[in-house]
C-alpha positions as CSV (number, residue, x, y, z in Angstrom):
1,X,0.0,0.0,0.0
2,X,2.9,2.7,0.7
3,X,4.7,1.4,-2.7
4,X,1.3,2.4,-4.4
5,X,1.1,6.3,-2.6
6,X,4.1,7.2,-2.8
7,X,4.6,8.7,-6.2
8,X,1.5,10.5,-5.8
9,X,3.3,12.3,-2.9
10,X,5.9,12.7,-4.8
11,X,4.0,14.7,-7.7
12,X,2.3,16.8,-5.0
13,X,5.3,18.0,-3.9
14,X,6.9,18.3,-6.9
15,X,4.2,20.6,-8.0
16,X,4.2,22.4,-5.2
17,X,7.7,22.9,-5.2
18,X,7.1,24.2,-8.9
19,X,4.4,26.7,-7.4
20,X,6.5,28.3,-4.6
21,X,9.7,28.6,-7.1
22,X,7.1,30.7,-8.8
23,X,6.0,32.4,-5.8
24,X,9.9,33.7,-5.6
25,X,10.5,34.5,-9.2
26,X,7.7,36.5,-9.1
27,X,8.1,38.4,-5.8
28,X,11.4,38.5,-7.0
29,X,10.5,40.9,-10.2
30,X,9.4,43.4,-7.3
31,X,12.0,43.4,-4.7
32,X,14.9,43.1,-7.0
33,X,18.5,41.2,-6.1
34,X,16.6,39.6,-2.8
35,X,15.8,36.3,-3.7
36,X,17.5,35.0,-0.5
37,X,15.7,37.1,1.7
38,X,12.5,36.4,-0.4
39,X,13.3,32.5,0.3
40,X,13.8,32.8,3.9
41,X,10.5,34.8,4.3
42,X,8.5,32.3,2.7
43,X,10.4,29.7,5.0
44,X,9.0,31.3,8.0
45,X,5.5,31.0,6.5
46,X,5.4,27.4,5.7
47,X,7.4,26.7,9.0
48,X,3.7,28.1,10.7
49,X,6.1,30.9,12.2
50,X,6.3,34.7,12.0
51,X,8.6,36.9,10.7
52,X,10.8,40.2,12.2
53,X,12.7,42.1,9.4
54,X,15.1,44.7,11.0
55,X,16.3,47.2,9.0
56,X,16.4,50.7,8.2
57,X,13.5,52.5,6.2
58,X,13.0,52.9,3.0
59,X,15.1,49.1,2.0
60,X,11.7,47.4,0.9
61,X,10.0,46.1,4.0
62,X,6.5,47.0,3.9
63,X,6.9,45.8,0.4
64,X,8.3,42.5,0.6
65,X,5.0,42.0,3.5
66,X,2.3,43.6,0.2
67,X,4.1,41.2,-2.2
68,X,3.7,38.2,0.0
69,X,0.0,39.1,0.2
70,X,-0.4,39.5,-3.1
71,X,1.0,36.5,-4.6
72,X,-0.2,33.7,-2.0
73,X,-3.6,35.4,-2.2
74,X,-4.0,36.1,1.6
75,X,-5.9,39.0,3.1
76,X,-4.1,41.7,4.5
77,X,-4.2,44.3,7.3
78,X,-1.6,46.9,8.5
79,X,-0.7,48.9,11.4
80,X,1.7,51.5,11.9
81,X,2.7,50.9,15.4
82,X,3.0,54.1,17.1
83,X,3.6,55.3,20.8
84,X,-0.2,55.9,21.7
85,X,-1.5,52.6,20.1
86,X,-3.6,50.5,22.3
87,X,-3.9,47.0,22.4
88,X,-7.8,47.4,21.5
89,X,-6.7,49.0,18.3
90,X,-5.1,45.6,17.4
91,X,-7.3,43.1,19.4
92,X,-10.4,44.8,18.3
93,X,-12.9,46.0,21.2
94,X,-16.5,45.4,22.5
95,X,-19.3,48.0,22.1
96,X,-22.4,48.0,23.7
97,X,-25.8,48.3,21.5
98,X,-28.7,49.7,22.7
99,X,-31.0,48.1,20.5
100,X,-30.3,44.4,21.2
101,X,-29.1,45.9,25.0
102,X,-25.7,43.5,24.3
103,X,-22.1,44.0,23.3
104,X,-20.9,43.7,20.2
105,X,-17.2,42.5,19.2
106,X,-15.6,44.6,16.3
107,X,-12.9,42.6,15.6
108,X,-9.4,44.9,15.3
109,X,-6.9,44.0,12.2
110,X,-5.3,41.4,13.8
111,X,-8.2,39.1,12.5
112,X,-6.8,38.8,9.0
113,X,-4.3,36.1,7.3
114,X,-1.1,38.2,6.6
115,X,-0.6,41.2,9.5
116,X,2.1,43.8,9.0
117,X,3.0,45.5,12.1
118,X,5.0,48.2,10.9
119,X,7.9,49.7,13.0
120,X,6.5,47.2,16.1
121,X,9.0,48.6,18.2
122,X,8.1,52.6,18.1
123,X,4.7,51.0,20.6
124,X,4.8,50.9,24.1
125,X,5.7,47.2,25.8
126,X,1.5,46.7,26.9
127,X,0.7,47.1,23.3
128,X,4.1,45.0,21.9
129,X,2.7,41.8,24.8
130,X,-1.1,42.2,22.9
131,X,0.3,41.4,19.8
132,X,2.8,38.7,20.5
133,X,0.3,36.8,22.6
134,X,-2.1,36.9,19.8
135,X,1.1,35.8,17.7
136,X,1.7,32.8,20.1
137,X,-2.0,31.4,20.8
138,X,-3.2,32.6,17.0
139,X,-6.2,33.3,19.3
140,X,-7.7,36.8,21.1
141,X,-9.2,36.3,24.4
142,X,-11.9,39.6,25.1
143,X,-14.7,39.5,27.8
144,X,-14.1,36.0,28.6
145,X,-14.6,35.1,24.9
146,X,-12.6,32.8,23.0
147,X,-12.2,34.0,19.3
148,X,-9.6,32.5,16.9
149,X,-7.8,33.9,14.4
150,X,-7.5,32.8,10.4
151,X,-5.9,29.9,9.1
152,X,-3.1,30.4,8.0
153,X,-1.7,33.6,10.3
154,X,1.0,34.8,9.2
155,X,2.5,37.8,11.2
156,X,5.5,40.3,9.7
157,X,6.8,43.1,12.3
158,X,9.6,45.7,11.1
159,X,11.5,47.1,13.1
160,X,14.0,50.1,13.3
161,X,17.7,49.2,14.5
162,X,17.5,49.5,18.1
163,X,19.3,52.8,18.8
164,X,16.8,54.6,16.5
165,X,14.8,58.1,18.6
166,X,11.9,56.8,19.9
167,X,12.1,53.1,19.7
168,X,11.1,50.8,22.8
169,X,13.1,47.4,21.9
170,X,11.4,44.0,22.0
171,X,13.1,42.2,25.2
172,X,14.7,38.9,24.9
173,X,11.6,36.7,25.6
174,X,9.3,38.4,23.1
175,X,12.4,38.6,20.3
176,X,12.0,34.6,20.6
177,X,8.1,34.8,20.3
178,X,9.5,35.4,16.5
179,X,11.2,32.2,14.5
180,X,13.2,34.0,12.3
181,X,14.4,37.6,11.7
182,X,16.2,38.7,8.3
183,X,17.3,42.1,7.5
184,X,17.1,43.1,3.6
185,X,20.0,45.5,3.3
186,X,20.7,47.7,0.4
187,X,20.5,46.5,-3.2
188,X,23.4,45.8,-5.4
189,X,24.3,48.2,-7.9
190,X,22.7,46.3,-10.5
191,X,19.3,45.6,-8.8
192,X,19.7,49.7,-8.1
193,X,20.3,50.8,-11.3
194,X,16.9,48.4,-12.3
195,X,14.8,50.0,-9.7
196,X,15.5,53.7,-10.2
197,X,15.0,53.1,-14.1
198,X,11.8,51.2,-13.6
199,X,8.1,51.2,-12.7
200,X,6.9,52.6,-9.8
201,X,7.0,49.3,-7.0
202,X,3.5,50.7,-6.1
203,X,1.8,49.9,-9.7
204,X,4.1,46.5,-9.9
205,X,2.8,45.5,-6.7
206,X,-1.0,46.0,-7.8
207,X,-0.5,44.6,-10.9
208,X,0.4,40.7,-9.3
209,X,-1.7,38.0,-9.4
210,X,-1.9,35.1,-6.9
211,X,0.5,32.2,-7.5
212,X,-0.9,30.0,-4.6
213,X,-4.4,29.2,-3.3
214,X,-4.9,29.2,0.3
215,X,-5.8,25.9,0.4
216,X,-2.2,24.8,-1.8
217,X,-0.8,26.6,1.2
218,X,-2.4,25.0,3.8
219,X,-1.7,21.7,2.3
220,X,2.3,22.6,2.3
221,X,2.3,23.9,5.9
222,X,1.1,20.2,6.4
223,X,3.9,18.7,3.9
224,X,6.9,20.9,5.7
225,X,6.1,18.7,8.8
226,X,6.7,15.2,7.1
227,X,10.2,16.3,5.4
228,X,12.7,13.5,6.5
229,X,15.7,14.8,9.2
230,X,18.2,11.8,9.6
231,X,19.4,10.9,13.2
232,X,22.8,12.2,12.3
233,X,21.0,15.2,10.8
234,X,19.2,15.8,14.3
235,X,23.0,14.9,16.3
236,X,24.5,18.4,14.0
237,X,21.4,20.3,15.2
238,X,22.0,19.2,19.2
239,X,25.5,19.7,18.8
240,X,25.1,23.5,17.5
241,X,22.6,23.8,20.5
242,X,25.1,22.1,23.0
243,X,28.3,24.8,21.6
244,X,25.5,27.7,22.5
245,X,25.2,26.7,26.1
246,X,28.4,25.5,26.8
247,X,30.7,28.4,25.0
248,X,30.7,31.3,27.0
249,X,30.7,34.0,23.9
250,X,27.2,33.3,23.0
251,X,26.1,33.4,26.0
252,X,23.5,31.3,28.0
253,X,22.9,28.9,25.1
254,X,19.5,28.5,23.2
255,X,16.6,27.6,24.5
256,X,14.7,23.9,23.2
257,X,12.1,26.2,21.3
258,X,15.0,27.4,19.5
259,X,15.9,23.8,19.1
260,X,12.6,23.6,17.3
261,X,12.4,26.4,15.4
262,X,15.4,25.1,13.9
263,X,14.3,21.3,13.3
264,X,10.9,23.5,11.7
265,X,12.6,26.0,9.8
266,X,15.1,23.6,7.9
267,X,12.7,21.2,7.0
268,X,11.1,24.3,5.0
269,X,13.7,25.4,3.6
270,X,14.3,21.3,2.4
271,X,10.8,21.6,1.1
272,X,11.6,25.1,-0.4
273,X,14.9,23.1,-2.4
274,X,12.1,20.2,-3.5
275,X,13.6,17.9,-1.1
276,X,12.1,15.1,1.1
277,X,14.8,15.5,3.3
278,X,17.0,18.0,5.4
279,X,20.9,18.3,4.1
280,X,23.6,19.9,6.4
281,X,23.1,22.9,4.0
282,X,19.2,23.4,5.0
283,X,20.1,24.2,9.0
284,X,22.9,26.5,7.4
285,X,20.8,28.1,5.5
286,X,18.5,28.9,8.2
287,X,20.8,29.5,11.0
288,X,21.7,33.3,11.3
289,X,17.8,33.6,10.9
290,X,16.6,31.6,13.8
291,X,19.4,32.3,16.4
292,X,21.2,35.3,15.9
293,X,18.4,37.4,17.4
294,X,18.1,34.6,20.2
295,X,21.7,35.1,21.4
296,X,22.5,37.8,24.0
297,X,23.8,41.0,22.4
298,X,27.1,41.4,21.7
299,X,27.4,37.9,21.6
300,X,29.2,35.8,18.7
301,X,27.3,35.4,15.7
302,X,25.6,32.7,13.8
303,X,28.3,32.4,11.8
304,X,31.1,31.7,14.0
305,X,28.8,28.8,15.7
306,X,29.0,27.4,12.5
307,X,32.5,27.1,12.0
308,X,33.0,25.5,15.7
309,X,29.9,22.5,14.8
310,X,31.7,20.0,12.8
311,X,29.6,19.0,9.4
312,X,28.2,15.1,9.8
């Protein structure tokens, strides 16, 4: 009986693989000379995680989150976090009708599939906590009322480098609510000179069409979690945990939902490759986005863990 389903499986996720290398290409005619970056963001998608991209303005980050939107067909809310937002103005907020003497529950912006909160570290910590606990449950808890939130969530925070005016950084324990953060950076000259010659991003970003239907990516997120990770695969993954927490230069050492997010994010970015199962390359490729903003400041970078982690 497994001899007879297999190839099917295979052809799904071949086709799927097909579909999200179009999702790139095509996200990647918008935000030029990013592909990696493009990659990594849809990693953290199909990984059921969320994504912080830290960066200065004006490098493409509220674009890359409308692109994403656009092509994988997902609605789409925004807020620009701000020092005098309130967690109701995410959450949403009960009002009371006279007419049927009840409240009512208008449901804030959080209840959408793909949520930008822009510049998440310009709002106070009350408001910061509201959001990542929404993040974390993918449920809002108001007046003793249960109310989930859309399948698939899929949450992308910008933030400005942390010694910008007016910024209240993300402490350590809600920087690992987040299972990856990327930073765009500036383009290379080439993928400069094509954006000041071309088309307003604006119109470009209108003019895309979906690539995936919500239901193609529902059935991925599912397929992410059956990609293969070897024994000796898993042994490389403890021992770049174990060089964390027993090496004094990155500090106290990764947490096990750090351990996780790893194991999670390279089997997506396996999946991503059209692979059935995780290569040494797939946790390399994922590393600096999963720990670097889980080890203490001023610690040593992903990087460096690498070259102390011998390759199985």
């Amino acid at each position: 009986m497994s001899a007879f389903r297999l190839p099917a499986a295979q052809h799904v996720r071949s086709e799927l693989g097909t579909k999200l290398n179009g999702v790139v290409a095509r996200a990647g005619d918008v935000i030029l000379g990013k592909d990696q970056e493009i990659r990594l963001s849809l990693t953290c998608l199909i990984a059921r995680g969320h994504l912080l991209i830290e960066d200065i303005p004006g490098v493409g980050k509220t674009t890359l989150a409308h692109v994403l939107a656009r092509i994988l067909g997902l609605s789409f809310q925004r807020v620009q976090f701000t020092s005098d937002l309130l967690p109701a103005d995410i959450l949403g907020i009960s009002v009371y009708d006279r007419r049927s003497s009840s409240f009512d529950f208008h449901p804030g912006p959080i209840f959408t599939q793909l949520v930008l909160a822009d510049e998440v570290n310009r709002a106070t910590p009350k408001t910061q906590s509201a959001l990542l606990e929404a993040m974390e449950e993918r449920q809002v808890s108001q007046d003793r009322v249960t109310r989930d939130l859309p399948d698939p969530f899929f949450v992308i925070a910008t933030q400005n480098p942390a010694n910008s005016v007016g910024t209240f950084p993300l402490p350590e324990s809600q920087l690992d609510r987040f299972l990856m953060r990327i930073k765009l950076g500036y383009p290379n000259p080439k993928s400069e000179r094509a954006l000041l010659r071309g088309r307003d991003r604006r119109e470009l970003v209108n003019a895309l069409e979906p690539q995936l239907e919500v239901s193609e990516l529902l059935e991925i997120q599912q397929q992410v979690q059956t990609v293969h990770m070897s024994d000796a695969l898993l042994d490389y993954l403890q021992d770049v945990i174990a060089v964390t927490r027993n090496t004094p230069e990155f500090g106290p050492g990764l947490s096990p939902r750090a351990g996780l997010a790893l194991l999670r994010c390279s089997q997506a970015w396996a999946f991503m490759e059209d692979r059935r199962h995780v290569l040494p390359e797939d946790v390399q490729a994922v590393l600096p986005g999963v720990v670097n903003h889980r080890l203490r400041q001023g610690a040593a970078s992903a990087e460096e863990l690498l070259r102390q982690v011998p390759i199985p």
